[in-house]
N, C-alpha and C positions, 0 to 999 in steps of 0.2 A: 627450289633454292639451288642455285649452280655452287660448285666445285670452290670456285673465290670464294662466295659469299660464307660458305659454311666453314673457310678454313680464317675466316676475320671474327668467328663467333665460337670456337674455342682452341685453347692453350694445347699444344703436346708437346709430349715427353717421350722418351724414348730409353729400353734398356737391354743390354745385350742377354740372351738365354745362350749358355754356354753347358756342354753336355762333357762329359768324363773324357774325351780324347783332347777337350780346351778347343773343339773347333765352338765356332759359331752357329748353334743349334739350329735359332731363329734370332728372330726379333720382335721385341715388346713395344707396342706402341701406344703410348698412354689417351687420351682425349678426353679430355677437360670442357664442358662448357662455361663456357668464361659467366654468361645468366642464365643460373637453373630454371628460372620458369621459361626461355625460349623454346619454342618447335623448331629442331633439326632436322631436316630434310635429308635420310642414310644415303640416300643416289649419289649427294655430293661426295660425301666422303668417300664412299666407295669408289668412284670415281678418283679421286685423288691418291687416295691406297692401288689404286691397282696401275696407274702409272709408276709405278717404285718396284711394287711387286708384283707383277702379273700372274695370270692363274696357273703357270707354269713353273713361277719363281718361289723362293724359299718361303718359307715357312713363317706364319703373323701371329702372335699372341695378339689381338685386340682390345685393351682393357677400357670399358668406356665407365665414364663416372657419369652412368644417365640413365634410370630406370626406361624411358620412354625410348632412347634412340640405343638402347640393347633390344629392348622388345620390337621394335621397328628392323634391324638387323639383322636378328633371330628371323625376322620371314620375307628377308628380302633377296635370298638366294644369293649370296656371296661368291667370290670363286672361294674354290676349294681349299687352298692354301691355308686362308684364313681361320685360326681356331678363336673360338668366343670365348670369354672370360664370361660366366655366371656368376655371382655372390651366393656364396651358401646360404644365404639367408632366402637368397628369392627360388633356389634351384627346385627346393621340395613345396615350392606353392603350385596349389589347384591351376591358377592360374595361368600362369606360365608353361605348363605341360606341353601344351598344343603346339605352341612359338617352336621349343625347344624341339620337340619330334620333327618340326617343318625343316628347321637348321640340319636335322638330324638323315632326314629324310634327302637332302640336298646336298649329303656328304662333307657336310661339315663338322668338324671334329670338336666338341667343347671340351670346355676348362673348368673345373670347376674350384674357386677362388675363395679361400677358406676351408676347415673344418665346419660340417653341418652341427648345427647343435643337437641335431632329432636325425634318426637311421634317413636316409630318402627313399624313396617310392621306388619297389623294384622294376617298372617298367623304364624311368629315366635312366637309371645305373650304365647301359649301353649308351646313352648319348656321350658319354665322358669319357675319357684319353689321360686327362692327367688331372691331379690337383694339385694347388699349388698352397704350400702347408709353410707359413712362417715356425722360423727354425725355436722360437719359442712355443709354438703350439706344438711342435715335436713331441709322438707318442714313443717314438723309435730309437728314442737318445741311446741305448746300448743295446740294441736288438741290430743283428746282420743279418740281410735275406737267406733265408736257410735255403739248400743245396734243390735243389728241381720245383723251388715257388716262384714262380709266375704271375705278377700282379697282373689285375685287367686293368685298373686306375692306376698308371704309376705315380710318382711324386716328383713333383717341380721345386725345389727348395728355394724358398725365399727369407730374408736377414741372415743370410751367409756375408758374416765380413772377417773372415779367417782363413787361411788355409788348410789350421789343422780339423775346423769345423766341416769346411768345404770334403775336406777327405774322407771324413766319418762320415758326412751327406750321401755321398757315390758307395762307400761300402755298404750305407743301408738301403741302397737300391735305386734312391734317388736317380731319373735320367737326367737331369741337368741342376744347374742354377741359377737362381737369378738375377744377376748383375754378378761382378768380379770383386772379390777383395783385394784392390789395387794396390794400398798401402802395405798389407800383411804379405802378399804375394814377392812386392819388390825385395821387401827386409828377408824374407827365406832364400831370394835368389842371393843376395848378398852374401847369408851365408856360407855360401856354397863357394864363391869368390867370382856368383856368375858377375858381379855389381861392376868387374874392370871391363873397362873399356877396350874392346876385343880390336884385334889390329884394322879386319875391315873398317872398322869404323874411323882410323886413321888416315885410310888409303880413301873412304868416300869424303874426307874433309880436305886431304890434298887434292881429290878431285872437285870439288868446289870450288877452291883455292884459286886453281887455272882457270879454271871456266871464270872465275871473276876477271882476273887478268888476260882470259881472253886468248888464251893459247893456241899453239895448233891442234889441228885434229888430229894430226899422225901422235903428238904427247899426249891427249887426251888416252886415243886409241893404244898405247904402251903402255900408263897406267893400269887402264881397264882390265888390261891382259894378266897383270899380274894377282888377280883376285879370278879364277875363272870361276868360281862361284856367283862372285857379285858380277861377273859379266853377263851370264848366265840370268842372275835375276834382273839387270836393266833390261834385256832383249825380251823379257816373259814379261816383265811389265810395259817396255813400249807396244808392244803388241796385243797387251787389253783391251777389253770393248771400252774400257771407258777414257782412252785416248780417242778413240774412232780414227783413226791412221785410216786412208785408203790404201795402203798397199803395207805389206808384211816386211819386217825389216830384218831381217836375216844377217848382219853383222855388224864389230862395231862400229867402222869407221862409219856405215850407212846410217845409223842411229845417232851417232854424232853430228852428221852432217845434218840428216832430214829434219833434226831437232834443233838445232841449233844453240848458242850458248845460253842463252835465259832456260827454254824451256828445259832442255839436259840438267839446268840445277834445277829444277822444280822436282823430276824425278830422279835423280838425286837425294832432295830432302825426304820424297816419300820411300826410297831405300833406309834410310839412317835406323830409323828406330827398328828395321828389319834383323840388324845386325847382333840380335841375340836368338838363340835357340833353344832356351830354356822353354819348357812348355807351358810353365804356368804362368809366362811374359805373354804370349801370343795374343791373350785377348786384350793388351796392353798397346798391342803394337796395332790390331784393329782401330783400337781406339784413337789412336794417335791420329792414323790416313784419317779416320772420319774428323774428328776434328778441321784437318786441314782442307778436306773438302768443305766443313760448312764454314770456316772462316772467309772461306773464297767467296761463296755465296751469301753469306751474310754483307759482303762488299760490294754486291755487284750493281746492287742501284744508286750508292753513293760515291764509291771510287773509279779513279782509272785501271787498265791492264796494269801499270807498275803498284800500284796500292794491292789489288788483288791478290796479285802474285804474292807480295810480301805478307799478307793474311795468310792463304794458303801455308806458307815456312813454319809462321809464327803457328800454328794450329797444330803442324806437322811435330814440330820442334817443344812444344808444350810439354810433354811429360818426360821428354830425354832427363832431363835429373832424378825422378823416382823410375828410370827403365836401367841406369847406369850408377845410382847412388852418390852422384859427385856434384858438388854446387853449379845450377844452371849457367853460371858466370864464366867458370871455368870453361865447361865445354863448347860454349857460344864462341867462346876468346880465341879459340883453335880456328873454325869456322867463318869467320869474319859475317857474321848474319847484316842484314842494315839494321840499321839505327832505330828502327818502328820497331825493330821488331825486339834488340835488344831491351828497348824502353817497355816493351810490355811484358816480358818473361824473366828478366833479371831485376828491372825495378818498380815492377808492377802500376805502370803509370804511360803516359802515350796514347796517341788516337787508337791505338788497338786493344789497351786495356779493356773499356766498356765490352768490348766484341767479347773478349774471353771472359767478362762476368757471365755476358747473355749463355754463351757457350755453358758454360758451371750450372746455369740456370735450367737449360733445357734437360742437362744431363741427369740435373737431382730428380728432373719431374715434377717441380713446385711452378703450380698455375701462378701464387702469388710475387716469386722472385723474377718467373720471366715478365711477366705485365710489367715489374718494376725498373729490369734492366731494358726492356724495347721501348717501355717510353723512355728511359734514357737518353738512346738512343733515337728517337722521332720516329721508332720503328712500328708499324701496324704489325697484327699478331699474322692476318694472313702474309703480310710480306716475309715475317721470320718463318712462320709453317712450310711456305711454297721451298726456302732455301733451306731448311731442314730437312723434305723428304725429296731436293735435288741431290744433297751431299747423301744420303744412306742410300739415294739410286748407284750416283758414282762409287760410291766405297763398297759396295754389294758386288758391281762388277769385278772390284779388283782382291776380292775376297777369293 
């Protein structure tokens, strides 16, 4: 079974693993068989995982929902990167042992995915790195790692949708979590008064502004000057592997020029949601790029370069109202976005609406919402899978 074939016969999901400093630990990548009784063939997917993340690149939780194509995985010699999700149900069977020491033996790290119901078998215990413990099966609710304890399995927290949850998660030892509590995160930065909208972020919608109108470069490049922060961060992100620029651009007028006006607002839009520094926004603001990478990619077999582009914004530009607490209308209104784009993120309707269902869909990890929003859209699952793990190639880079 080649690489296509296997990514048109199941659904993924994807979620971010976020560790105590809010960087991005790893990433979670669901896989769904779209028909349980199919035979998967692991080469493909392997295959298709390791052009995103090679054996050298970050770190994979792999959660498969497929007794057959974990056990098939478990002894297919993965790269390394890759840690396997076991179900606690299947970890302490007879059966299984061998699979798992082969993973084991191959330096692969597993996961062990749930609370066992029965102690497990002391020779498995070294195959595992972490567990990953829903914050209701929590045994630790008021226990804090006492002073020189060292777990060997630490804990992966999952059903964290709090902040002040997420906190008492990390002081009980917890190394990361699993996905972000977006909503509760925004409302704590609010309190704080991070919710206004910080001056950069003024000075990158003036510069949008000209770049519509098409200004000089010498105004562009005055602008730019007066943020040397955000000058600073456009030179660090045109210089990304995931522009691929053949030569290095070392100042602004050079960057303005070599980029010219369209693409300079693209990067632009993926500065905007940069423009706060609170730390429990950051994986807010991951979220965002990624978005606008796969809106790009979600276009690319049906629109032009100018449709694209205006995906890419609209993706970009999606969670600006819970990243800055102010009605999407407002902030749009300053910006002048096109018209696609305001139709999809102010009035929820527009050829780009459907896109950011699919988007919502892949994000929840519901095999049944995305089947429902791609054929919506006339989409095959491998055509959504392929621009799923192009956009978390690009946004990896720019990570």
């Amino acid at each position: 079974m080649t690489e296509q074939s296997i990514l048109g016969r199941v659904a993924l999901g994807y979620s971010p693993i976020v560790d105590m400093k809010r960087n991005i630990h790893a990433t979670r990548l669901g896989v769904f068989p779209v028909n349980a009784e199919a035979k998967l063939e692991v080469a493909g997917l392997l295959k298709a995982i390791g052009e995103v993340w090679p054996a050298d690149g970050p770190q994979v939780f792999l959660n498969l929902a497929s007794e057959a194509l974990l056990a098939d995985l478990l002894v297919a010699k993965p790269a390394k990167n890759l840690l396997i999700e076991v179900p606690a149900f299947m970890a302490g069977e007879p059966a299984m042992a061998a699979a798992m020491r082969a993973a084991h033996e191959n330096g692969n790290a597993l996961l062990l995915k749930g609370r066992p119901l029965q102690p497990l078998p002391r020779e498995v215990l070294p195959y595992f790195k972490h567990v990953i413990v829903d914050l209701s099966d929590e045994r630790r609710i008021d226990s804090a790692v006492p002073l020189g304890v060292t777990r060997t399995i630490t804990v992966v927290q999952s059903g964290v949708n709090n902040v002040a949850d997420m906190e008492k998660s990390f002081a009980r030892g917890s190394v990361a979590v699993l996905g972000w509590p977006i909503d509760d995160a925004v409302t704590q930065a609010a309190g704080k008064g991070i919710g206004k909208v910080p001056s950069n972020v003024q000075l990158i919608a003036q510069l949008m502004r000209q770049v519509d109108a098409e200004d000089s470069t010498e105004n562009l490049e005055a602008t730019l000057k007066r943020d040397p922060a955000l000058a600073f961060q456009l030179l660090r992100l045109i210089n990304s592997p995931a522009l691929g620029l053949k030569v290095e651009v070392n100042s602004l007028r050079h960057a303005v020029m070599l980029l010219g006006h369209k693409r300079l607002k693209r990067w632009l839009a993926l500065l905007l949601p940069t423009a706060t520094r609170e730390p429990n926004l950051r994986p807010i603001l991951f979220a965002s790029v990624r978005r606008g990478f796969l809106m790009e990619e979600l276009g690319r077999a049906g629109g032009d370069l100018e449709m694209r582009s205006e995906m890419f914004i609209c993706g970009v530009f999606s969670l600006l109202d819970r990243l800055f607490q102010r009605p999407i209308a407002d902030l749009l209104a300053s910006i002048q976005v096109p018209e696609r784009v305001q139709q999809a993120l102010v009035d929820g309707g527009g050829p780009f609406a459907p896109y950011m269902e699919l988007v919502n869909a892949l994000e929840s990890g519901s095999p049944f919402d995305l089947r429902a929003a791609s054929d919506s859209l006339m989409m095959g699952l491998a055509e959504v899978n392929r621009a799923l793990l192009t956009a978390l190639t690009a946004a990896a880079q720019l990570d």
